[in-house]
Structures are given as C-alpha cells and as structure tokens.
PDB file of N, CA, C and O in Angstrom, chain B, residues numbered from 101:
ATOM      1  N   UNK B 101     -80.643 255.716 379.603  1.00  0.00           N
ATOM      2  CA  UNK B 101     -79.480 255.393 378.784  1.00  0.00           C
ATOM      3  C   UNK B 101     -78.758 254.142 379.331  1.00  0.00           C
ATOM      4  O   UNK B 101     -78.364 253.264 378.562  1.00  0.00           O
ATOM      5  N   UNK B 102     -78.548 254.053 381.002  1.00  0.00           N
ATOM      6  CA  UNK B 102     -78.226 252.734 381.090  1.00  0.00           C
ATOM      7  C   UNK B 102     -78.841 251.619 381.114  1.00  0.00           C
ATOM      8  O   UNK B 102     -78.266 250.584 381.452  1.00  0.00           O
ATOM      9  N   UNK B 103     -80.073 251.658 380.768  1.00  0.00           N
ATOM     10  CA  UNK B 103     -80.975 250.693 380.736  1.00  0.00           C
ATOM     11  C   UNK B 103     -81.196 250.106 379.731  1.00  0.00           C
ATOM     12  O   UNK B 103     -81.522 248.923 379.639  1.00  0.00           O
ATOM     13  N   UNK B 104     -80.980 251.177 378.535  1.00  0.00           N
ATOM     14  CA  UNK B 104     -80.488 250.624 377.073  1.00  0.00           C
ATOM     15  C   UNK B 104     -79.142 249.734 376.867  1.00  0.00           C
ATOM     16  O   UNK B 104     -79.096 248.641 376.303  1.00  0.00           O
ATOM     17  N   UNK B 105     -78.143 250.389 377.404  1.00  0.00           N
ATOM     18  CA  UNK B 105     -76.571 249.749 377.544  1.00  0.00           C
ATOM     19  C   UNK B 105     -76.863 248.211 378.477  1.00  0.00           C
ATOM     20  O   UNK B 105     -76.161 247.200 378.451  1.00  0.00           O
ATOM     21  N   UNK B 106     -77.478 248.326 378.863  1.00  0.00           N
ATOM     22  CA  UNK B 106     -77.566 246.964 380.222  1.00  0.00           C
ATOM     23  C   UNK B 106     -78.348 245.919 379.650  1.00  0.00           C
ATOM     24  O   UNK B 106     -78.223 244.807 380.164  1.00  0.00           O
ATOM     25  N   UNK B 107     -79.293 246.081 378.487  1.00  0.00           N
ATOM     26  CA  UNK B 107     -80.171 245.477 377.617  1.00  0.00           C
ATOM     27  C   UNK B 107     -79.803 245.130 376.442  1.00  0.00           C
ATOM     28  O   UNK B 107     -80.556 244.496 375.703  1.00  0.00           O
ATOM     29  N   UNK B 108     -78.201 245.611 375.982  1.00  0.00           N
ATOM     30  CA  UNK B 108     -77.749 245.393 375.013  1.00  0.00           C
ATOM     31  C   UNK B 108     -76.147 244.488 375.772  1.00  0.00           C
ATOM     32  O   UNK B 108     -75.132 244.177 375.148  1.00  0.00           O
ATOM     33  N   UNK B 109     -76.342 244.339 376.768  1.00  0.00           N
ATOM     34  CA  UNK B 109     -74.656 243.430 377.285  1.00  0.00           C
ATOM     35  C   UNK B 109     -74.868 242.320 377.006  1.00  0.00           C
ATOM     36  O   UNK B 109     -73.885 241.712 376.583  1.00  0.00           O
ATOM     37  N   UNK B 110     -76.109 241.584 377.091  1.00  0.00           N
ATOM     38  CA  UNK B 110     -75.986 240.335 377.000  1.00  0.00           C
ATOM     39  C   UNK B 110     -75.734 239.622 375.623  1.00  0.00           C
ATOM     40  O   UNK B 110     -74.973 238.707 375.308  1.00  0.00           O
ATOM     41  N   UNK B 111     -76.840 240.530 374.761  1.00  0.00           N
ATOM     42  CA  UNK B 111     -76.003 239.519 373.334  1.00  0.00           C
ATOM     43  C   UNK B 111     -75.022 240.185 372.462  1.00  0.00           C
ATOM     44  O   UNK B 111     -74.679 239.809 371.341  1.00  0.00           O
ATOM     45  N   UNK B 112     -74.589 241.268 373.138  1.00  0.00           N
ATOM     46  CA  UNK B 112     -73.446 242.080 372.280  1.00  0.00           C
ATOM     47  C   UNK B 112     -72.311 240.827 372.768  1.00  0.00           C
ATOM     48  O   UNK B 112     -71.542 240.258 371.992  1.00  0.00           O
ATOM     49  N   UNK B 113     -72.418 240.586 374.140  1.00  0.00           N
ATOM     50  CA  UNK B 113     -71.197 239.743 374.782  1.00  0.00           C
ATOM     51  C   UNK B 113     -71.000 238.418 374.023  1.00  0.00           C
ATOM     52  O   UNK B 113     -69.934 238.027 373.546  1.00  0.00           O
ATOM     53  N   UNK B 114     -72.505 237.619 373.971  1.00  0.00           N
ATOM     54  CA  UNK B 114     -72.695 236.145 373.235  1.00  0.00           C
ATOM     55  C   UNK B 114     -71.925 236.746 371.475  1.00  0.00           C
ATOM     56  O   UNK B 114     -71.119 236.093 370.812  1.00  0.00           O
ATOM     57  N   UNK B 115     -72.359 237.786 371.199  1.00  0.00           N
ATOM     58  CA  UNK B 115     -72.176 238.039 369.885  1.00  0.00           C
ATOM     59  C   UNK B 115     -70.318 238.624 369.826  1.00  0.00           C
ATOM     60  O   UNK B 115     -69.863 238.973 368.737  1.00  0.00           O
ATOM     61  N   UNK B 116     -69.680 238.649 370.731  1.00  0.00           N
ATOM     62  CA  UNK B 116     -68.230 238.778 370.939  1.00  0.00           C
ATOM     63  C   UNK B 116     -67.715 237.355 370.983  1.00  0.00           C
ATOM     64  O   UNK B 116     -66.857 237.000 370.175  1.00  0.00           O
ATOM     65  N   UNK B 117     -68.134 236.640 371.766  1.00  0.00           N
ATOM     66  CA  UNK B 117     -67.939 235.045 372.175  1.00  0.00           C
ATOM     67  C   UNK B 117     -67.723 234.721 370.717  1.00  0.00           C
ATOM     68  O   UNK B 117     -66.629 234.413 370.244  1.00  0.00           O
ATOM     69  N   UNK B 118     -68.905 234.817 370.011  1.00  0.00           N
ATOM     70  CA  UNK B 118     -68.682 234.215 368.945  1.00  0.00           C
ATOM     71  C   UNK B 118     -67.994 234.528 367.940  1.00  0.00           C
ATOM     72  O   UNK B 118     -67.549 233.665 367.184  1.00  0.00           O
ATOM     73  N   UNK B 119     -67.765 235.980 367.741  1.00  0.00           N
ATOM     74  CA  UNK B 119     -66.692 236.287 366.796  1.00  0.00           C
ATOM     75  C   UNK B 119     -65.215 235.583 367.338  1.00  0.00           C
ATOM     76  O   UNK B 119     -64.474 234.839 366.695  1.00  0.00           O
ATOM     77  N   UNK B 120     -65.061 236.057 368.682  1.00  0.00           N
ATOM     78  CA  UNK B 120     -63.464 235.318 368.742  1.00  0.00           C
ATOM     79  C   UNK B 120     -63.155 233.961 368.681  1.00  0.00           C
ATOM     80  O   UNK B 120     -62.051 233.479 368.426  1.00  0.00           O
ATOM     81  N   UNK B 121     -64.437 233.234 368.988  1.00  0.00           N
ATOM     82  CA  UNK B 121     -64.876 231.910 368.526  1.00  0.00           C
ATOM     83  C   UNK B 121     -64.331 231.506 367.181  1.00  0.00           C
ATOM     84  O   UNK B 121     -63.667 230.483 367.011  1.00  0.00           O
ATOM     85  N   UNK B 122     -64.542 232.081 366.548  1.00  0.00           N
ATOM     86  CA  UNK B 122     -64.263 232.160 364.898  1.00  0.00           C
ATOM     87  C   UNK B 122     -62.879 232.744 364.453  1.00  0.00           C
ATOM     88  O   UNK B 122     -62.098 232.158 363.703  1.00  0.00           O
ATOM     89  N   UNK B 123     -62.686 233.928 364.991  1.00  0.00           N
ATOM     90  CA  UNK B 123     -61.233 234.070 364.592  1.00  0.00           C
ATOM     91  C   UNK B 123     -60.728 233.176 365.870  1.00  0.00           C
ATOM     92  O   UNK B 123     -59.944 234.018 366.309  1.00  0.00           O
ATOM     93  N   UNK B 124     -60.685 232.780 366.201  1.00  0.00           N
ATOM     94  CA  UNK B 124     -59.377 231.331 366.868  1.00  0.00           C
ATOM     95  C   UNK B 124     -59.497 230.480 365.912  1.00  0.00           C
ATOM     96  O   UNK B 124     -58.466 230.152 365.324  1.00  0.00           O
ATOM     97  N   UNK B 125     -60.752 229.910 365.511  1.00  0.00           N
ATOM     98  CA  UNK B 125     -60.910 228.507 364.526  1.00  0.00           C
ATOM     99  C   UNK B 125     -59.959 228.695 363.399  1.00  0.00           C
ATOM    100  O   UNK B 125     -59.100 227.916 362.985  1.00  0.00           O
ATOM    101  N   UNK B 126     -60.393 230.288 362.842  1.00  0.00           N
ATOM    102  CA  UNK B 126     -59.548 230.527 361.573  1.00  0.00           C
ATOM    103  C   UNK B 126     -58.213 230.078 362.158  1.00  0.00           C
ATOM    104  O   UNK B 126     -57.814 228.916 362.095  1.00  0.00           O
ATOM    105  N   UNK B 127     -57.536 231.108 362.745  1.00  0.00           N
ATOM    106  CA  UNK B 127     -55.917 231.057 363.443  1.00  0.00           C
ATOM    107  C   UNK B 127     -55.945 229.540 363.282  1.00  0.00           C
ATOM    108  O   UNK B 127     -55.828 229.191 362.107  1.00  0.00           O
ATOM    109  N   UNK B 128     -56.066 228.594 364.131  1.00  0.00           N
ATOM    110  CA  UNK B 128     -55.758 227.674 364.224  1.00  0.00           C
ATOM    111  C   UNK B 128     -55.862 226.860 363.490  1.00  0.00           C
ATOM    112  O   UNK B 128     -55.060 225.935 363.621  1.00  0.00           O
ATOM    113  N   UNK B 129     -57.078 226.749 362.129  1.00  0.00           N
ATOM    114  CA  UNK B 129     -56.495 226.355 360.995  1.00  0.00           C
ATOM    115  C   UNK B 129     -55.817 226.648 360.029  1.00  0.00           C
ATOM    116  O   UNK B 129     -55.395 225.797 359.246  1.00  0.00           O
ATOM    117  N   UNK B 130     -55.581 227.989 359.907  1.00  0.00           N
ATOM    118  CA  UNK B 130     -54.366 228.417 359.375  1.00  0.00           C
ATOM    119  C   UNK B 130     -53.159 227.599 359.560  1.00  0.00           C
ATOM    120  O   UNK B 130     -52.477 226.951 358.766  1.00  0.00           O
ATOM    121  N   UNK B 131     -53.081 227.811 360.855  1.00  0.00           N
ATOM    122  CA  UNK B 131     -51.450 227.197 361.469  1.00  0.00           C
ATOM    123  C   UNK B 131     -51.327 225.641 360.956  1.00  0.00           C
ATOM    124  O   UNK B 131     -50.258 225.139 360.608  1.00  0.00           O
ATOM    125  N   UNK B 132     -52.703 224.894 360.966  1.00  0.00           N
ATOM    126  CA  UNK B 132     -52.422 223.941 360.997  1.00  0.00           C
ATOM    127  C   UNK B 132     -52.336 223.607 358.866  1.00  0.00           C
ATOM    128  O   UNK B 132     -51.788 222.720 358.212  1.00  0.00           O
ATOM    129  N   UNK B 133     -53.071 224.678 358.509  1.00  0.00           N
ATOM    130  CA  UNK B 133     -52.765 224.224 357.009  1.00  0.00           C
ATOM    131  C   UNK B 133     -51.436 224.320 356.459  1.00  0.00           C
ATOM    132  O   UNK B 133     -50.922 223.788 355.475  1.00  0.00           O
ATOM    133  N   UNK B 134     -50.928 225.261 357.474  1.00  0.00           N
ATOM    134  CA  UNK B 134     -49.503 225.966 356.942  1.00  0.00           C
ATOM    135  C   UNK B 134     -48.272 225.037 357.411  1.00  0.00           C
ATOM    136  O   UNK B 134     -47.130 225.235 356.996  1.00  0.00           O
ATOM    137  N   UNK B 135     -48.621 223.955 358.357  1.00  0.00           N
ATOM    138  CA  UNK B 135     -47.566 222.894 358.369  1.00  0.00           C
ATOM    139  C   UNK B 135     -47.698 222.226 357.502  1.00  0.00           C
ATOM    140  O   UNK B 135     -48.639 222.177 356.710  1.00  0.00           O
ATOM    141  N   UNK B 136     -46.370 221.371 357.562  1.00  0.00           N
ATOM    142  CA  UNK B 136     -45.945 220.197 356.662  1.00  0.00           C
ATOM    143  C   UNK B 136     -46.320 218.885 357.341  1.00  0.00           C
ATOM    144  O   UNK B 136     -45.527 218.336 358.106  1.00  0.00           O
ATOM    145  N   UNK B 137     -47.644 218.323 357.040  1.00  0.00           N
ATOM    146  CA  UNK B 137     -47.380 216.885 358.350  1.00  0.00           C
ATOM    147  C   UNK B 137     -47.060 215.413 357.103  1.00  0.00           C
ATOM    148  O   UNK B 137     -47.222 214.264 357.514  1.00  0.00           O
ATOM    149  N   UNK B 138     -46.613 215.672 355.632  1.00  0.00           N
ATOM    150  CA  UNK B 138     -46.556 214.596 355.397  1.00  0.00           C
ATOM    151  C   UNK B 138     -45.045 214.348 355.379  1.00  0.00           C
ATOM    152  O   UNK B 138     -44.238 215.277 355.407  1.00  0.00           O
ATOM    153  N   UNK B 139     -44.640 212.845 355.324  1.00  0.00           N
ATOM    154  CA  UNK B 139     -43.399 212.250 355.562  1.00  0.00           C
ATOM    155  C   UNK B 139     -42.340 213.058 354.234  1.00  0.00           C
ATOM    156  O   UNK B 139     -42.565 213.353 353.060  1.00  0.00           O
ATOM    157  N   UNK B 140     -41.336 213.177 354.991  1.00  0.00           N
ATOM    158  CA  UNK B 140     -39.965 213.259 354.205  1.00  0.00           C
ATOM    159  C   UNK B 140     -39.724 212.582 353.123  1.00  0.00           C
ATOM    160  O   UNK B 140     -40.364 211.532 353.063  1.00  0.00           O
ATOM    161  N   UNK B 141     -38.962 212.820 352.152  1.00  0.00           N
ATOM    162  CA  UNK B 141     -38.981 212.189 350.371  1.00  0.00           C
ATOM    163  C   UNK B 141     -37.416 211.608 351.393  1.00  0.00           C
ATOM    164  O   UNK B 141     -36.968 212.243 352.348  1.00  0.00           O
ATOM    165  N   UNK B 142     -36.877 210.384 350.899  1.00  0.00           N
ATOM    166  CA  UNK B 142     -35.428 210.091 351.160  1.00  0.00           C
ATOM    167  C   UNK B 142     -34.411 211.210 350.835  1.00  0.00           C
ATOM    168  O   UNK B 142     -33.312 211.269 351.386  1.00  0.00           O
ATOM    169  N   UNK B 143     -34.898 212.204 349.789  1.00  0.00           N
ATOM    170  CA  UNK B 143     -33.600 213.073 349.622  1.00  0.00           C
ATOM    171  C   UNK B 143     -33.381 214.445 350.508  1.00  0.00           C
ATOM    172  O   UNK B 143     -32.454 215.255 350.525  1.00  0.00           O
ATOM    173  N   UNK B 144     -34.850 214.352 351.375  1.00  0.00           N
ATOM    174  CA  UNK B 144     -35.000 215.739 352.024  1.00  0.00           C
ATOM    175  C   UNK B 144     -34.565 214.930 353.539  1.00  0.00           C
ATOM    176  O   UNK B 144     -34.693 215.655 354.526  1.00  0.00           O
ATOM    177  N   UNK B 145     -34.033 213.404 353.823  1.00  0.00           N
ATOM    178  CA  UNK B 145     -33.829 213.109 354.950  1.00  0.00           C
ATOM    179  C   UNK B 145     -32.047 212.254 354.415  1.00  0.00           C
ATOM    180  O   UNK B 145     -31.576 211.269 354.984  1.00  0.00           O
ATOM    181  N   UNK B 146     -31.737 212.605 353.854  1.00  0.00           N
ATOM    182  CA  UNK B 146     -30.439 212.090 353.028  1.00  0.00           C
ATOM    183  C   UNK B 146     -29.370 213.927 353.443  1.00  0.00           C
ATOM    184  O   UNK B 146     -28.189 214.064 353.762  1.00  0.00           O
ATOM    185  N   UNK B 147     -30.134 214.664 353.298  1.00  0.00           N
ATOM    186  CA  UNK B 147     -29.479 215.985 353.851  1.00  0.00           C
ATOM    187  C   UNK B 147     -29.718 216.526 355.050  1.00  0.00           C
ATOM    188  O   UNK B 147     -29.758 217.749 355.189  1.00  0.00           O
ATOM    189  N   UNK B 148     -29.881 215.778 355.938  1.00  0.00           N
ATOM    190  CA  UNK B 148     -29.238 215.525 356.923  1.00  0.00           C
ATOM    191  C   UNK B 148     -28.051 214.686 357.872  1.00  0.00           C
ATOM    192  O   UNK B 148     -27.636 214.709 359.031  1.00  0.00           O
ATOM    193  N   UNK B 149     -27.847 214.095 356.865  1.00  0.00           N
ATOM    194  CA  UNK B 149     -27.019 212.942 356.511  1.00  0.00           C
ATOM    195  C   UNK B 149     -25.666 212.953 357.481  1.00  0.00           C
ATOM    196  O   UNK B 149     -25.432 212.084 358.321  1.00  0.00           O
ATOM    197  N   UNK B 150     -24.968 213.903 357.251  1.00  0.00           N
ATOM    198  CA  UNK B 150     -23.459 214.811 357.720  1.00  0.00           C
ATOM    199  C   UNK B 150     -23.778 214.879 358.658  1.00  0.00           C
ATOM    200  O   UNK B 150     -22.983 214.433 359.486  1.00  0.00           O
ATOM    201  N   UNK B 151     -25.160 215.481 359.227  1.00  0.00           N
ATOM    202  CA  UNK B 151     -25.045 216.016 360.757  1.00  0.00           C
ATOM    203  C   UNK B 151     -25.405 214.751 361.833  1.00  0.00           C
ATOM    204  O   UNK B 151     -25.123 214.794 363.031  1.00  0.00           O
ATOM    205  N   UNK B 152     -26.047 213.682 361.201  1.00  0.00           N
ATOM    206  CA  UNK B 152     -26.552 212.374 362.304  1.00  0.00           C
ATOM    207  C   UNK B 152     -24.935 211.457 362.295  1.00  0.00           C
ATOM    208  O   UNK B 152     -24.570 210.724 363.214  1.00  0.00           O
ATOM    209  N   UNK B 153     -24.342 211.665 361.339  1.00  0.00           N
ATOM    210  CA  UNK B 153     -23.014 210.939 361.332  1.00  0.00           C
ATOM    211  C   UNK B 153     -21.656 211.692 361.729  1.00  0.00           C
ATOM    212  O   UNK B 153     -20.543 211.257 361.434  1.00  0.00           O
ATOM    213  N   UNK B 154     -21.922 213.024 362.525  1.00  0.00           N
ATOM    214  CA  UNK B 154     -21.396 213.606 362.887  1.00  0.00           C
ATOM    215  C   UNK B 154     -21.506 213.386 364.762  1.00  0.00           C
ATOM    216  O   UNK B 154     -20.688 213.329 365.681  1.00  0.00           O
ATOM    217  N   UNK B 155     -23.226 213.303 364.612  1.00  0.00           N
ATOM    218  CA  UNK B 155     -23.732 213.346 366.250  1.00  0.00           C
ATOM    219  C   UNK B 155     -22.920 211.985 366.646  1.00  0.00           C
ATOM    220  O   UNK B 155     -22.077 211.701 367.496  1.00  0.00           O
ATOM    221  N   UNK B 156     -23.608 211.280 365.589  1.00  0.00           N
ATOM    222  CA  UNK B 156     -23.158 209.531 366.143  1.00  0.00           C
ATOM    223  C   UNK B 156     -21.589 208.985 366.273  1.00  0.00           C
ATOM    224  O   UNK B 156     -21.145 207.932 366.733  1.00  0.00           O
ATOM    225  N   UNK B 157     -21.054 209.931 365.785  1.00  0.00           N
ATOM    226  CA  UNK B 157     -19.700 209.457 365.702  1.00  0.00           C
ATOM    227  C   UNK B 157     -19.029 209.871 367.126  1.00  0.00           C
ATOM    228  O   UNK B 157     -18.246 209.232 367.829  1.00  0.00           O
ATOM    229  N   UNK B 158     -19.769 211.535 367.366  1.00  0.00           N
ATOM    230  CA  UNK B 158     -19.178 211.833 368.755  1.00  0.00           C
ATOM    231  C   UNK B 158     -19.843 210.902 370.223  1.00  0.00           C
ATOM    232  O   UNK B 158     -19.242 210.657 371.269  1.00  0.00           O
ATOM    233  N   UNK B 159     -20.926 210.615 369.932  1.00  0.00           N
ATOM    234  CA  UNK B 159     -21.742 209.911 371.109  1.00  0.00           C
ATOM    235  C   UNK B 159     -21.134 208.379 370.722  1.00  0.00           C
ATOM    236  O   UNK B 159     -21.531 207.671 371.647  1.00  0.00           O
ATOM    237  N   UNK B 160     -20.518 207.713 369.981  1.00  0.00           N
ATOM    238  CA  UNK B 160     -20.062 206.269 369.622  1.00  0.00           C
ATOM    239  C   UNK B 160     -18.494 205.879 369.197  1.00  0.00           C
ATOM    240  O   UNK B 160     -18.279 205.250 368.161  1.00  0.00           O
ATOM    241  N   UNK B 161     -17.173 206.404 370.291  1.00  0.00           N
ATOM    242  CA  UNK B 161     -15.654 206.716 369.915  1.00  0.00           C
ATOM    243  C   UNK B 161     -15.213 205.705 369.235  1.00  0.00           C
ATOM    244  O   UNK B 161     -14.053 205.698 368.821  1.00  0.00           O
TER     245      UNK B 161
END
C-alpha cells in the first residue's frame, strides 16, 4: 500500500503544481481585468477639484 502511495507522489504533486499554477494565473488576471488602468475623462478629475485646492491652499499661505 505504501508503495502504491509513494508511486503516485510524484505526479499527483507535478499535477498540484499545476493546478495552483492556474488558479494564481486566473486570480491574477482577474485582479488585473477588474482594474481601471485607462486615463481619467476631465470630469472624473474636475471632482476632485475642492480637495487639491483645499490641500494647496493649506501647503501655499
């Protein structure tokens, strides 16, 4: 019986490698589909507006 189990570690293990292999790839393109990497429209950087002229006013008396 352990000679069976000891004959089956090696590619049960390669065959683990590779599943988590794969679910990381997924995960991590997930994450990366699920960001936003394109640029700001002027009106989605226009509402922020109050708060940079708020910072700048205190950092510039």
């Amino acid at each position: 019986m352990i000679e069976i189990l000891a004959s089956l570690a090696v590619p049960l293990s390669a065959f683990t490698l590779i599943q988590l292999w794969g679910l990381a790839t997924i995960a991590i393109g997930g994450y990366l589909e699920s960001r936003d990497f394109r640029m700001p429209t002027p009106e989605e950087n226009f509402a922020t507006l109050p708060f940079w002229m708020f910072i700048t006013a205190r950092e510039n008396p």
